[in-house]
Backbone and ligand atoms as CSV (ligand in chain L), in Angstrom:
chain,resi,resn,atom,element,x,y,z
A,1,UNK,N,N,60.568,116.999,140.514
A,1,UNK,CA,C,60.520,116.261,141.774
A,1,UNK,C,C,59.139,115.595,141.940
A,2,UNK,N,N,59.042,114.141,142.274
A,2,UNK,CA,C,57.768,113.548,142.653
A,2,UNK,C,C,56.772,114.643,143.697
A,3,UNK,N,N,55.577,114.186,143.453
A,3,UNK,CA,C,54.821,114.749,144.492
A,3,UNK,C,C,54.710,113.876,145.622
A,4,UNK,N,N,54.712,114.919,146.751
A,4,UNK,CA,C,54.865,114.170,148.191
A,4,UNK,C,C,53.512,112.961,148.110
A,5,UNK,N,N,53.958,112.336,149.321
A,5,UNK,CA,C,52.796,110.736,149.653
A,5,UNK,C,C,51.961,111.261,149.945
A,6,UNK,N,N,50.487,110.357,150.214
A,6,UNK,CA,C,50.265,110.707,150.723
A,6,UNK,C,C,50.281,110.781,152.509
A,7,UNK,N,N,49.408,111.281,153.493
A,7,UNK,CA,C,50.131,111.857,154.594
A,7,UNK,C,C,50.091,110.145,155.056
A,8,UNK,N,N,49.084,109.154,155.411
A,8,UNK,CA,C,48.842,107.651,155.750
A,8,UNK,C,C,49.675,106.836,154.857
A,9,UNK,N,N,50.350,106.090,155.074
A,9,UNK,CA,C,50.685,104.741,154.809
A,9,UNK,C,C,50.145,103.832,155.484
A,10,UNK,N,N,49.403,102.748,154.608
A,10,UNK,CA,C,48.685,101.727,155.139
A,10,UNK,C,C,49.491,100.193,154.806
A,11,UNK,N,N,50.603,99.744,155.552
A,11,UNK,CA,C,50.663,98.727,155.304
A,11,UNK,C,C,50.613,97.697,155.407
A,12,UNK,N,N,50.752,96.197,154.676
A,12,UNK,CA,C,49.953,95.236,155.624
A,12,UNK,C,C,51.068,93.640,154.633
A,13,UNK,N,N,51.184,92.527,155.761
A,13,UNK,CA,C,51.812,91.777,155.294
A,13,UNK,C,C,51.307,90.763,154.185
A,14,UNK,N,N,50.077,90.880,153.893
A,14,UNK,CA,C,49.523,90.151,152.509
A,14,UNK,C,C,48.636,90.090,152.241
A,15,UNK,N,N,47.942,90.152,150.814
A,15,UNK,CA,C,46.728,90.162,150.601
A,15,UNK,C,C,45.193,90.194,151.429
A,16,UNK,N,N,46.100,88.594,152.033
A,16,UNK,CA,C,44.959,88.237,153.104
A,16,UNK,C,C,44.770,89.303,154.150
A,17,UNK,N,N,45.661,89.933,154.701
A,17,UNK,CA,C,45.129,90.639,155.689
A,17,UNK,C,C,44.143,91.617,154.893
A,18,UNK,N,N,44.001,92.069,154.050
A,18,UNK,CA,C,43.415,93.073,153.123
A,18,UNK,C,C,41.566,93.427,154.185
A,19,UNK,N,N,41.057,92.788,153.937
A,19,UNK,CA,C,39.804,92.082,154.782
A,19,UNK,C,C,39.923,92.789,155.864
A,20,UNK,N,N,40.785,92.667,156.590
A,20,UNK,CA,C,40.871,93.679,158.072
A,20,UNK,C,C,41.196,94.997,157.852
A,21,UNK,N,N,42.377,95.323,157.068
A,21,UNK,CA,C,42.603,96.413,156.668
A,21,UNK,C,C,41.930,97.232,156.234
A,22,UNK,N,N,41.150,96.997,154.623
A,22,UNK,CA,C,39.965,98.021,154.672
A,22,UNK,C,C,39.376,98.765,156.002
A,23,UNK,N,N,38.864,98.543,156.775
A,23,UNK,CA,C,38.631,99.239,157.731
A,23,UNK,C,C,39.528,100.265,158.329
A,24,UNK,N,N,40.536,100.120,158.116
A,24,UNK,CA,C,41.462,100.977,157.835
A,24,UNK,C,C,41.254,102.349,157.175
A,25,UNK,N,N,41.567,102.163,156.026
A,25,UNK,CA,C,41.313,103.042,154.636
A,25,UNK,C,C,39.820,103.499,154.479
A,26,UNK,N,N,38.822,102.522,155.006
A,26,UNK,CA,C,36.879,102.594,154.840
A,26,UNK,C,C,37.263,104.369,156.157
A,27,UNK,N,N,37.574,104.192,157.254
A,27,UNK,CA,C,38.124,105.266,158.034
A,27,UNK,C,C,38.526,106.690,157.479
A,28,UNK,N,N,39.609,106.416,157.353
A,28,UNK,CA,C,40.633,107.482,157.078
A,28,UNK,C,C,39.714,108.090,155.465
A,29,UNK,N,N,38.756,106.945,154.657
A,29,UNK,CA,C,38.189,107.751,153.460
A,29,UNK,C,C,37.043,108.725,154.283
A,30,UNK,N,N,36.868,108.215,155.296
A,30,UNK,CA,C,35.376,108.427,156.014
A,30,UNK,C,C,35.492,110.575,156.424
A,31,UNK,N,N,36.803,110.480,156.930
A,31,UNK,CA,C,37.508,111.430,157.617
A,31,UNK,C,C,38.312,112.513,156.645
A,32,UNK,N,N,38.163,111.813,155.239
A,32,UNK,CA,C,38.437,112.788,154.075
A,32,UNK,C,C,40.456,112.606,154.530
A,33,UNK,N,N,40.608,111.653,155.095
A,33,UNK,CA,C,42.440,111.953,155.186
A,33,UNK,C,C,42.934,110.813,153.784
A,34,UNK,N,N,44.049,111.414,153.590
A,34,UNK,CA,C,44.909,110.301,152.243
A,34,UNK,C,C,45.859,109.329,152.706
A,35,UNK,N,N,45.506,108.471,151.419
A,35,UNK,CA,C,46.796,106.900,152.025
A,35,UNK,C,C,46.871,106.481,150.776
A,36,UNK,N,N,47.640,105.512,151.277
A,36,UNK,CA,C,48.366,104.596,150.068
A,36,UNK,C,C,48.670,103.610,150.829
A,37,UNK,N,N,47.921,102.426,150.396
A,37,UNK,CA,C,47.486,101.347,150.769
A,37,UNK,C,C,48.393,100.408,149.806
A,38,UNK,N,N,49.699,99.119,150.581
A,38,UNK,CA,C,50.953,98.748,150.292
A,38,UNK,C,C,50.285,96.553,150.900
A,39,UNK,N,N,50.973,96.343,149.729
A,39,UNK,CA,C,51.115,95.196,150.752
A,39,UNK,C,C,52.995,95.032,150.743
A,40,UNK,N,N,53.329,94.866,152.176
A,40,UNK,CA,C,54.624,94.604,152.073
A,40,UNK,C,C,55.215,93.982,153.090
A,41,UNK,N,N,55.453,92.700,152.960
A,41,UNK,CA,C,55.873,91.795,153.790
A,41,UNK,C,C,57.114,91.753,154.417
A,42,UNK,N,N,57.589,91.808,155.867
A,42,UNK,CA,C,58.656,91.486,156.876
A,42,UNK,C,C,59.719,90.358,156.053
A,43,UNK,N,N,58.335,89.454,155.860
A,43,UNK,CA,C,58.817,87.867,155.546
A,43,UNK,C,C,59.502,88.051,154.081
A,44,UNK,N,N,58.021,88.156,153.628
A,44,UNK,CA,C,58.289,87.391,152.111
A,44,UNK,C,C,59.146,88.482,150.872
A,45,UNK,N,N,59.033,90.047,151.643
A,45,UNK,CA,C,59.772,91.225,150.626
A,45,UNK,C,C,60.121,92.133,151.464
A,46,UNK,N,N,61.330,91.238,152.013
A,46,UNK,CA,C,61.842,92.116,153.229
A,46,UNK,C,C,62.575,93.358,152.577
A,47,UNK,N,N,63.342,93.094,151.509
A,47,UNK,CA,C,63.810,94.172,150.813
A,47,UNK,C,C,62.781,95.886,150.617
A,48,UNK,N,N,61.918,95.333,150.301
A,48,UNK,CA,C,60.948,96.150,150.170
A,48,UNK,C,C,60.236,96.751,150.913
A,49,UNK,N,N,60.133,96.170,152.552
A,49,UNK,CA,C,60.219,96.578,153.635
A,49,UNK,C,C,61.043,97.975,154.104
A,50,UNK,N,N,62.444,97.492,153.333
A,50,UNK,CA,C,63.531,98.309,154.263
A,50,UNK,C,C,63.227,99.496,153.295
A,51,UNK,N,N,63.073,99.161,152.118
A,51,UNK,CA,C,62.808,100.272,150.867
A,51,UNK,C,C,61.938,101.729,151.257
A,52,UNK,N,N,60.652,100.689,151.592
A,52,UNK,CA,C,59.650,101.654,151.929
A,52,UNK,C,C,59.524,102.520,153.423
A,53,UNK,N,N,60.247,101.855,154.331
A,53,UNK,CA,C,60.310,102.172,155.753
A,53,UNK,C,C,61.563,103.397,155.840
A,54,UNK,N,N,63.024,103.391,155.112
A,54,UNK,CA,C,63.772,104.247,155.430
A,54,UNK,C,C,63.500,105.230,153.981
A,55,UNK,N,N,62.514,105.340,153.364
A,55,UNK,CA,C,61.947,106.413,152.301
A,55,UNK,C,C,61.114,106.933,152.784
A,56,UNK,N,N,60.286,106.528,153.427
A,56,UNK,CA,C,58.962,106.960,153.890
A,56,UNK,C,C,58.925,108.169,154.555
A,57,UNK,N,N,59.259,108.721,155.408
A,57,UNK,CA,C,60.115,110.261,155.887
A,57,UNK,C,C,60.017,111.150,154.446
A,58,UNK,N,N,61.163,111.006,153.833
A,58,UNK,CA,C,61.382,111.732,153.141
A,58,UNK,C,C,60.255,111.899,151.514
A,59,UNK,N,N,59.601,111.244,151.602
A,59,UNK,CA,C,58.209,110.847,150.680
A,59,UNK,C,C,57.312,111.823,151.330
A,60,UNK,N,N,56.823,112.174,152.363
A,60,UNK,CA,C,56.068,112.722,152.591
A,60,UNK,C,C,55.398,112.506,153.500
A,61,UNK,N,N,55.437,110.905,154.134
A,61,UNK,CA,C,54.551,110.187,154.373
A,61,UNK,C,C,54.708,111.178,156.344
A,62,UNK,N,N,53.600,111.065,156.946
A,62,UNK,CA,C,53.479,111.615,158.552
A,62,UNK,C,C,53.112,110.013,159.616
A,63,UNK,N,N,51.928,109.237,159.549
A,63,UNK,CA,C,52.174,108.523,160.018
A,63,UNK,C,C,51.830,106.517,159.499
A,64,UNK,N,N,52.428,105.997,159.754
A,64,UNK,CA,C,52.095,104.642,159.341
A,64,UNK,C,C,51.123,103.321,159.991
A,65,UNK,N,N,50.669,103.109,159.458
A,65,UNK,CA,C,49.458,101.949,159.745
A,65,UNK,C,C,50.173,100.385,159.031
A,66,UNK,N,N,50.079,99.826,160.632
A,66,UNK,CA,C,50.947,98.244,159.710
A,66,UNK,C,C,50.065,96.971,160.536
A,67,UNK,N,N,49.477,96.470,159.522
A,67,UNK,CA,C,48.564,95.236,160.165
A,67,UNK,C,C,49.942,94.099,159.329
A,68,UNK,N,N,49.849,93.463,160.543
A,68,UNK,CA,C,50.288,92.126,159.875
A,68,UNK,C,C,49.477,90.790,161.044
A,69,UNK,N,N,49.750,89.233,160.408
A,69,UNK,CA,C,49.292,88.308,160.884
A,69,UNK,C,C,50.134,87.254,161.527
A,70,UNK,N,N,49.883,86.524,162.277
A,70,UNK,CA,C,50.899,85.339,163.057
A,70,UNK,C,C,52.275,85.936,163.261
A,71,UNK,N,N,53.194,85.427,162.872
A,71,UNK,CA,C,54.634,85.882,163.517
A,71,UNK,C,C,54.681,87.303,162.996
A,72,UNK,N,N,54.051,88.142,163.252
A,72,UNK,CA,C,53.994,89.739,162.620
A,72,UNK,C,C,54.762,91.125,163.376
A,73,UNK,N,N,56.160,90.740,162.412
A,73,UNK,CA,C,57.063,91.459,162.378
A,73,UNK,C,C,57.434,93.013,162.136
A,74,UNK,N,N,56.103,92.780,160.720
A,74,UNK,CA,C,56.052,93.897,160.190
A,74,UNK,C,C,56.171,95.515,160.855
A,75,UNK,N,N,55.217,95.370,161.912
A,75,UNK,CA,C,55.082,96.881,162.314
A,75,UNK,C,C,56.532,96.845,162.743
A,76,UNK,N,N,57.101,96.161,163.956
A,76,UNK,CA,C,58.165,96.551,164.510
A,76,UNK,C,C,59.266,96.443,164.026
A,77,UNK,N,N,59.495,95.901,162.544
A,77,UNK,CA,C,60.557,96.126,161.768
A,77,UNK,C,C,60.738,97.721,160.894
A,78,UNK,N,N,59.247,97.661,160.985
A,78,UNK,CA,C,59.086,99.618,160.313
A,78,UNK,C,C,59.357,100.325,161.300
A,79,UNK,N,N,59.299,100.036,161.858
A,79,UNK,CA,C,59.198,101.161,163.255
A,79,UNK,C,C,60.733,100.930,163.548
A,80,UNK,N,N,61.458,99.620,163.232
A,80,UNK,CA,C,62.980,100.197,163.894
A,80,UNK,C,C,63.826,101.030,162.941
A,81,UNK,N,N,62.830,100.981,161.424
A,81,UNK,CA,C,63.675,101.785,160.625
A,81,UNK,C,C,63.291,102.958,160.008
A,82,UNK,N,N,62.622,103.451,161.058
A,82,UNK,CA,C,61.987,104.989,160.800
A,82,UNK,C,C,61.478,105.575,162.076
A,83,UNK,N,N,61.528,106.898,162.038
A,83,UNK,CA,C,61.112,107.518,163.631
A,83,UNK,C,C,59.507,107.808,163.655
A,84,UNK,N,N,59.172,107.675,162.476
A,84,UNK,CA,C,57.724,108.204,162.060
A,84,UNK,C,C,56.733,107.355,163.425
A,85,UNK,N,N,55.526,108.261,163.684
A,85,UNK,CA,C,55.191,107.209,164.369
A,85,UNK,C,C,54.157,105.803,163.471
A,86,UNK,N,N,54.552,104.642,164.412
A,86,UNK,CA,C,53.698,103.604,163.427
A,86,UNK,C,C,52.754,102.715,164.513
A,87,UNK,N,N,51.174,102.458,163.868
A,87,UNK,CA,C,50.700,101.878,164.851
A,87,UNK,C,C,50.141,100.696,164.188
A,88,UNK,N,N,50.493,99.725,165.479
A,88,UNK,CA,C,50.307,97.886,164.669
A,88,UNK,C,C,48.932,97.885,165.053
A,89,UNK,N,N,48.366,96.800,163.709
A,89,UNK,CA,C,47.200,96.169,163.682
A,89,UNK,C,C,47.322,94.527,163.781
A,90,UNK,N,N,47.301,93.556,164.786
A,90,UNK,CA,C,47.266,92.119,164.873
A,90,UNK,C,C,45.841,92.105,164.004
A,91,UNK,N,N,46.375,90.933,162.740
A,91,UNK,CA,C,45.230,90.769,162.457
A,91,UNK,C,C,44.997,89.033,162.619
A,92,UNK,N,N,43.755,88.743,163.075
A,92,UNK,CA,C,42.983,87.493,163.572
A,92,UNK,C,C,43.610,86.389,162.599
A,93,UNK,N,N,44.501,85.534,163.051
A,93,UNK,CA,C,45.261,84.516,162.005
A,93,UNK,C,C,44.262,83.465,163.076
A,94,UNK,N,N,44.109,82.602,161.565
A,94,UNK,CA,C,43.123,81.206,161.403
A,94,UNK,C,C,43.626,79.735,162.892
A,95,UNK,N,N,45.553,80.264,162.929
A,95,UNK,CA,C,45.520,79.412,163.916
A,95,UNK,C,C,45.588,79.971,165.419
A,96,UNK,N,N,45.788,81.238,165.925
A,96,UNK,CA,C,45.420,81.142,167.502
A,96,UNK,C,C,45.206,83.036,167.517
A,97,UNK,N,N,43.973,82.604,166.524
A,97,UNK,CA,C,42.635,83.766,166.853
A,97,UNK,C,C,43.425,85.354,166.572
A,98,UNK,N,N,44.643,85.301,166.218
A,98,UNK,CA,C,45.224,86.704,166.364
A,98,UNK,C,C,46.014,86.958,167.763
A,99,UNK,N,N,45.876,85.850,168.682
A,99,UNK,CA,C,46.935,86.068,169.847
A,99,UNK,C,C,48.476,86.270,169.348
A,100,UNK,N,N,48.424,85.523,168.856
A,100,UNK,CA,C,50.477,85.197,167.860
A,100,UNK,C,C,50.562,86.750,167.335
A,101,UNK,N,N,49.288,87.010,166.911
A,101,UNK,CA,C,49.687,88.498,165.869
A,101,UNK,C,C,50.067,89.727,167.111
A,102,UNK,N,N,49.384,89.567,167.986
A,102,UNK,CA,C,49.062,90.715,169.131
A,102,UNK,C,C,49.826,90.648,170.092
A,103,UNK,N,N,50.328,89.366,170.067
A,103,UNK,CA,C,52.381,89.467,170.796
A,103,UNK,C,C,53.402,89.586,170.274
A,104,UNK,N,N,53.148,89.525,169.196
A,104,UNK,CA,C,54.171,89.515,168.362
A,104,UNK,C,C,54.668,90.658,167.673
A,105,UNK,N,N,53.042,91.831,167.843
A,105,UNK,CA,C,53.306,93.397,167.592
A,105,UNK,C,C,53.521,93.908,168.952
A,106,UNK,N,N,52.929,93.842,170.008
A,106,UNK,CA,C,52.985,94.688,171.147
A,106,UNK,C,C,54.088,94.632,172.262
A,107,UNK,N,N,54.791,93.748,172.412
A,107,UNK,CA,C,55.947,93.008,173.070
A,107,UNK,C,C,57.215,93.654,172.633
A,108,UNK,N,N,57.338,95.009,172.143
A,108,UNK,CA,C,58.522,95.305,171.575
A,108,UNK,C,C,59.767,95.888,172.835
A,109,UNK,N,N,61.233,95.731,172.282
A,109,UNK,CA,C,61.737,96.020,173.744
A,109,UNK,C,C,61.598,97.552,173.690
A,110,UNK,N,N,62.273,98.214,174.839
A,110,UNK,CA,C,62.391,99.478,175.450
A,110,UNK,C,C,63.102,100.286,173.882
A,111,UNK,N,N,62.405,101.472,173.550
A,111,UNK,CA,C,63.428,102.218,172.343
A,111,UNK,C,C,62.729,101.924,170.766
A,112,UNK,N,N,61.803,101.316,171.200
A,112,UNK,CA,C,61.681,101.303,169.345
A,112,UNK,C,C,59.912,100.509,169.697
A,113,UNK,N,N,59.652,102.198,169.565
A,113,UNK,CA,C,57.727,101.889,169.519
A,113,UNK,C,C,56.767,101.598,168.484
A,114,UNK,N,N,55.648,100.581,169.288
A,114,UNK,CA,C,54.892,100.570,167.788
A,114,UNK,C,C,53.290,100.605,169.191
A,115,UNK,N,N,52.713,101.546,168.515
A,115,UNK,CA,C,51.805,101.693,168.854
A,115,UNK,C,C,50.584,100.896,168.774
A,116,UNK,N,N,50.214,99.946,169.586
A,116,UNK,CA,C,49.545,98.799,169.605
A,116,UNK,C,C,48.265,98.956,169.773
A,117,UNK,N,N,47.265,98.355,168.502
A,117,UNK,CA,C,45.959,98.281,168.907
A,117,UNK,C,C,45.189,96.626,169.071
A,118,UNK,N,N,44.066,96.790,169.236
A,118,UNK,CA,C,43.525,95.515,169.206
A,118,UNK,C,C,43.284,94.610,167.875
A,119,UNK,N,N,43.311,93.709,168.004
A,119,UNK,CA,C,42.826,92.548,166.837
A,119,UNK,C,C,41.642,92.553,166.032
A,120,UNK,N,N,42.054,92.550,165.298
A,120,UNK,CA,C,40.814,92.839,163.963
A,120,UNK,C,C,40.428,94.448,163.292
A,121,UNK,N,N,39.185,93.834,163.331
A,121,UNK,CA,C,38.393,95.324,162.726
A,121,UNK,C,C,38.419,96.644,163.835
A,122,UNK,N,N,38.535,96.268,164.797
A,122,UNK,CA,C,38.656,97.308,165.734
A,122,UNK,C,C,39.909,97.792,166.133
A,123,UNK,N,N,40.739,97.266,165.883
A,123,UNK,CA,C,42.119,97.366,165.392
A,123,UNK,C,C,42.349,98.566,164.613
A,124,UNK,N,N,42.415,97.799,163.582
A,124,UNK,CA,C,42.202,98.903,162.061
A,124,UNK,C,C,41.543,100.004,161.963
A,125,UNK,N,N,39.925,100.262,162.285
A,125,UNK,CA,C,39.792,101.152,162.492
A,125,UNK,C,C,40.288,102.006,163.371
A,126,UNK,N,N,40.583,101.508,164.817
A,126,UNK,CA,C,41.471,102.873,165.419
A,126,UNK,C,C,42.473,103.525,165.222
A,127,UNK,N,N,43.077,102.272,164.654
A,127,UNK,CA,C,44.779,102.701,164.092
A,127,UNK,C,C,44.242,104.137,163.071
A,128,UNK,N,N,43.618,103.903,162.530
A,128,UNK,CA,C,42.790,105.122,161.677
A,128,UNK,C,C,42.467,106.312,162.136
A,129,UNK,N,N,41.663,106.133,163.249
A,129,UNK,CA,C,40.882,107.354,164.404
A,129,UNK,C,C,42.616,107.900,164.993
A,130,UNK,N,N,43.019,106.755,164.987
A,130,UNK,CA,C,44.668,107.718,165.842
A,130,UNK,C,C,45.593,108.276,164.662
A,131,UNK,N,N,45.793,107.891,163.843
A,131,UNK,CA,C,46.225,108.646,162.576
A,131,UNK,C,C,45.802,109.420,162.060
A,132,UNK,N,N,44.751,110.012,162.563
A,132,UNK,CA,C,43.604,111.142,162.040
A,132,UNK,C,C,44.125,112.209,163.265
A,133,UNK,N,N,44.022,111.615,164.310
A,133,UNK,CA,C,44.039,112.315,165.713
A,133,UNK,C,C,46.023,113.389,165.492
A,134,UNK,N,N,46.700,112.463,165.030
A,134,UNK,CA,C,48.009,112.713,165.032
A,134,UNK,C,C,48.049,113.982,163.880
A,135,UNK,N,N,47.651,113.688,162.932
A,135,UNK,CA,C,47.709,114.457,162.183
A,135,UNK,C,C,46.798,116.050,161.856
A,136,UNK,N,N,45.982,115.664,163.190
A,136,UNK,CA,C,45.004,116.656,163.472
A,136,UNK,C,C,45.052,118.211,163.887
A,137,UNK,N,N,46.850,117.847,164.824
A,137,UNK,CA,C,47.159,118.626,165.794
A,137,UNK,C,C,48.103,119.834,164.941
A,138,UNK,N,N,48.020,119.324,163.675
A,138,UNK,CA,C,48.142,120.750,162.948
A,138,UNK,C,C,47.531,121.144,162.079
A,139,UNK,N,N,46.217,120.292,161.745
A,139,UNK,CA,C,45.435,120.781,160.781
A,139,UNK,C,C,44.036,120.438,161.498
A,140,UNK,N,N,43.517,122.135,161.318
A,140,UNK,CA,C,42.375,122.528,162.402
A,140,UNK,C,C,41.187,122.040,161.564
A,141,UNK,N,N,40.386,121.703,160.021
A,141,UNK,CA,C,39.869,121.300,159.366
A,141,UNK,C,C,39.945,119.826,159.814
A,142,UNK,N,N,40.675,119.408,159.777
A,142,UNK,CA,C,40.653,117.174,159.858
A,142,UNK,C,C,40.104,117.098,161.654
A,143,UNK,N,N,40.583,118.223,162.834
A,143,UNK,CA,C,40.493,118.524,163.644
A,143,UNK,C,C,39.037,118.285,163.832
A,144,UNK,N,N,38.236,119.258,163.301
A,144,UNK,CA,C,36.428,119.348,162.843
A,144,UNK,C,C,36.056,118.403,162.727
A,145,UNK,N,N,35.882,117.622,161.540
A,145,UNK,CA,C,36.275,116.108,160.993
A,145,UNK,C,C,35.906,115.025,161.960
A,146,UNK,N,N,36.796,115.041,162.990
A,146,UNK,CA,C,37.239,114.205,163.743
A,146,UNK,C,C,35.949,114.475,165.227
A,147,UNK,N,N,36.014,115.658,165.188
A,147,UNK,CA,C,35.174,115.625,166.346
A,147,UNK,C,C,33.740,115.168,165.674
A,148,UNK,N,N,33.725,115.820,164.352
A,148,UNK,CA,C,31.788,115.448,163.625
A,148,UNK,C,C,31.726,114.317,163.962
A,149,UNK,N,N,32.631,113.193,163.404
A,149,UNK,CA,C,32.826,111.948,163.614
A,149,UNK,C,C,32.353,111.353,164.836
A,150,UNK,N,N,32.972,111.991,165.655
A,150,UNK,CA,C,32.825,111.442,167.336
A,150,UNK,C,C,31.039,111.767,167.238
A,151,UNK,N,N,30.630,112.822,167.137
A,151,UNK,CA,C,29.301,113.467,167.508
A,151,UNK,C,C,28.559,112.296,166.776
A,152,UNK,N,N,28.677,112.157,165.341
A,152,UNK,CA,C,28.249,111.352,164.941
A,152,UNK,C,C,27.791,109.901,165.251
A,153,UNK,N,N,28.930,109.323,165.988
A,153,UNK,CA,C,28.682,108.242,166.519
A,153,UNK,C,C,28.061,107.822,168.339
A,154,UNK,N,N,28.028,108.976,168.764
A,154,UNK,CA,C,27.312,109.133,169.614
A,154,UNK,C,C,25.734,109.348,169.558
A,155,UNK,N,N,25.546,110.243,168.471
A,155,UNK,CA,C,23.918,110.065,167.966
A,155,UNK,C,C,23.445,108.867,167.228
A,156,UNK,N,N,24.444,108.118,167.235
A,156,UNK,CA,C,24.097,106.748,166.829
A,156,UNK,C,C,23.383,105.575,167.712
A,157,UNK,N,N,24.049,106.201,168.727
A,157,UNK,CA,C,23.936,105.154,169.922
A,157,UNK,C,C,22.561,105.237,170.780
A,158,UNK,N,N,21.836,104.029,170.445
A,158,UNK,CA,C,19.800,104.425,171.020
A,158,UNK,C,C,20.064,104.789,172.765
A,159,UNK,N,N,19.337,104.962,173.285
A,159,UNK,CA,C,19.089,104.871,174.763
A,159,UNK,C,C,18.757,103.737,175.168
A,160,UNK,N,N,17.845,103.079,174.531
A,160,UNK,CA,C,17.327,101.627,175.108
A,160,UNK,C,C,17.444,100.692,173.727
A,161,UNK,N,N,17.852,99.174,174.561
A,161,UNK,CA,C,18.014,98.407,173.616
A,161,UNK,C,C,16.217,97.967,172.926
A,162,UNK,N,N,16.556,97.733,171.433
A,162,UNK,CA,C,15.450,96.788,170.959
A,162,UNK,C,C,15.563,95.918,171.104
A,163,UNK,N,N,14.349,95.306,171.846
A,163,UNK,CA,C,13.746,93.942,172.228
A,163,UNK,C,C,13.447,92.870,171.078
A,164,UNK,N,N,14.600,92.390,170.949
A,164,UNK,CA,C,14.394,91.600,169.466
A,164,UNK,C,C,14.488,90.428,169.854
A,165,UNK,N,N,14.714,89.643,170.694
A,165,UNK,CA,C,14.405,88.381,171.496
A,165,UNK,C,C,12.875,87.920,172.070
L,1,RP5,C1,C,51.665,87.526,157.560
L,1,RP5,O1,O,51.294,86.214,157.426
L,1,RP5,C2,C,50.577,88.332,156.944
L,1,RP5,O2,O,50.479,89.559,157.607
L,1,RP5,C3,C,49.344,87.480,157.097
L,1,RP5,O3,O,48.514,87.930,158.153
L,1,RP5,C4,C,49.904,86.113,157.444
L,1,RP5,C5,C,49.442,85.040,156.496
L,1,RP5,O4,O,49.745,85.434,155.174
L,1,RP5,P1,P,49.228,84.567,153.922
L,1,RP5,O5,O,49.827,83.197,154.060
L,1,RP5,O6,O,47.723,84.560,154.019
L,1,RP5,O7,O,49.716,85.319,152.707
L,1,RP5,O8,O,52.884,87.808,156.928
C-alpha cells in the first residue's frame, strides 16, 4: 500500500501563481508541517482536479491550500468535491489587482465552504498559519511550534519606529 500524503496539499492553478504560493510552503517548512505542492488547474486539467480532490481524503491528505488567479474556480471546485477543509488564496492577477481572484474564491453559495483569505503573500501565508492551527488540535508538538512562532514574531516587532526619513 502507498504511503499516506502528506498532511498539506498545496494547490494552485499555474505555474504563475507559484510566486505567491511559496509563501505558502516557505510557512508550513518554517513550522516543520508536510505538503505536496500540485499545480492543478479548474480550467486547463479539470480532470485532474476531480482526480486529486475526490482522492485526497483517502491519501492521507487533512487539509488543503488552493491559490488560484482571475476567474479562480479552483478552491471552490475542491471544496465541492471533498469535505476536507480547504482554504482559498486570491492571487494578485495583472488585470484587476486580484479583485476577480478574491470574488471569485469568497462568494461561494450557502453549503460548500472555502475558507477565504486575503490576496497575495498574506494570503498564502495564513492559509499556512491556519493549516498549521487545524492540524494542531491533535498534535500537541506542531501546537508548540505554532505558538514559538507567534512569540517569535512578536519579539520581532521594535517599540519605536526607525527614523529613516
Ligand atoms: C488561473 O489563471 C491561475 O490560477 C492563474 O492565477 C491565472 C493565470 O494563469 P496563467 O495564464 O499565468 O497560466 O487559472
Amino acid at each position: 500500500m502507498a504511503s499516506p500524503a502528506p498532511p498539506v496539499a498545496v494547490i494552485m492553478g499555474s505555474q504563475s501563481d507559484w510566486s505567491t504560493m511559496r509563501h505558502s510552503t516557505d510557512t508550513l517548512d518554517a513550522l516543520g508541517v508536510g505538503y505536496d505542492a500540485r499545480i492543478v488547474s479548474a480550467h486547463r486539467t479539470p480532470e485532474r482536479m476531480v482526480d486529486f480532490a475526490k482522492s485526497a481524503r483517502e491519501r492521507g491528505v487533512k487539509v488543503i491550500i488552493a491559490g488560484a488567479g482571475g476567474a479562480a474556480h479552483l478552491p471552490g471546485m475542491t471544496a465541492a468535491l471533498t469535505t476536507l477543509p480547504v482554504f482559498g488564496v486570491p492571487v494578485e492577477s495583472r488585470a484587476l489587482s486580484g479583485q476577480d481572484s478574491l470574488l471569485s474564491i469568497v462568494q461561494m453559495p450557502a453549503g460548500v465552504p472555502v475558507g477565504t483569505l486575503a490576496i497575495g503573500r498574506a494570503g498564502a501565508v495564513n492559509a499556512a498559519l491556519l493549516a498549521a492551527s487545524v492540524l494542531a488540535l491533535s498534535d500537541d508538538a506542531l501546537a508548540a511550534r505554532l505558538a514559538e512562532w507567534r512569540a517569535e514574531q512578536s519579539a520581532a516587532v521594535a517599540e519605536h519606529p526607525v527614523r529613516d526619513e
